[in-house]
N, C-alpha and C positions, 0 to 999 in steps of 0.2 A: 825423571820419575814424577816430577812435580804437573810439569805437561800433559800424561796419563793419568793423572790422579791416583800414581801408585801407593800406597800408607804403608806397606807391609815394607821389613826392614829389608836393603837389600845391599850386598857387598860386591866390592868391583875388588878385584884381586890382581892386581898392577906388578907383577913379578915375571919378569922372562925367562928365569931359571924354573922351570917349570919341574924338571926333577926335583926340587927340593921343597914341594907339597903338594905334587897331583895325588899321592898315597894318601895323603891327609884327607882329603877329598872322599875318596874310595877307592881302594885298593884292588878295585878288579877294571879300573877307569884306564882306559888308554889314549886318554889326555882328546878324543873328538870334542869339538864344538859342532851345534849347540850342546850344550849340556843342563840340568837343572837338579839342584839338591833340595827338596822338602825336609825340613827339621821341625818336631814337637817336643820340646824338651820337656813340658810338662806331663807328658804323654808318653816320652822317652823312645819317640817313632824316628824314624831316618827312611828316607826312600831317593833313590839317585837314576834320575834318566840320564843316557848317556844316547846324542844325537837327538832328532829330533821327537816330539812327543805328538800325538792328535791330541787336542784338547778333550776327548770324551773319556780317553784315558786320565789325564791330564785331572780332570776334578775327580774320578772315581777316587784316583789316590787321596787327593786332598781330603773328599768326604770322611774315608779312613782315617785318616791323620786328625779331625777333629771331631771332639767329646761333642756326644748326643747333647741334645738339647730339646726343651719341649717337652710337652708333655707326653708319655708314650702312651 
């Protein structure tokens, strides 16, 4: 992460029993990689890609997922 200059927080999930939290995840997940979860907990959003994403997709969601800013 340090190498990309990632800052945003990110979790590596180290468990082979995968049954016993792919649900945790997203319950309609049928465990594909890649996968990607966006959380705003202050915002109280959740959005989950399952396989791959295009990136134009990829920040529309994000824009969503964060409060306006600026002046309108």
């Amino acid at each position: 992460m340090s190498k990309n200059n990632i800052e945003s927080e990110v979790v590596l999930l180290d468990e082979p029993d995968y049954n016993a939290w792919i649900d945790e995840v997203d319950k309609d997940w049928s465990g594909t990689i890649p996968a990607t979860l966006l959380i705003n907990l202050t915002m109280g959003k959740r959005v989950f890609f399952e396989g791959q994403v295009n990136m134009e997709h990829f920040v529309d969601e994000l824009k969503k997922m964060t409060p306006a800013t600026g002046a309108n």
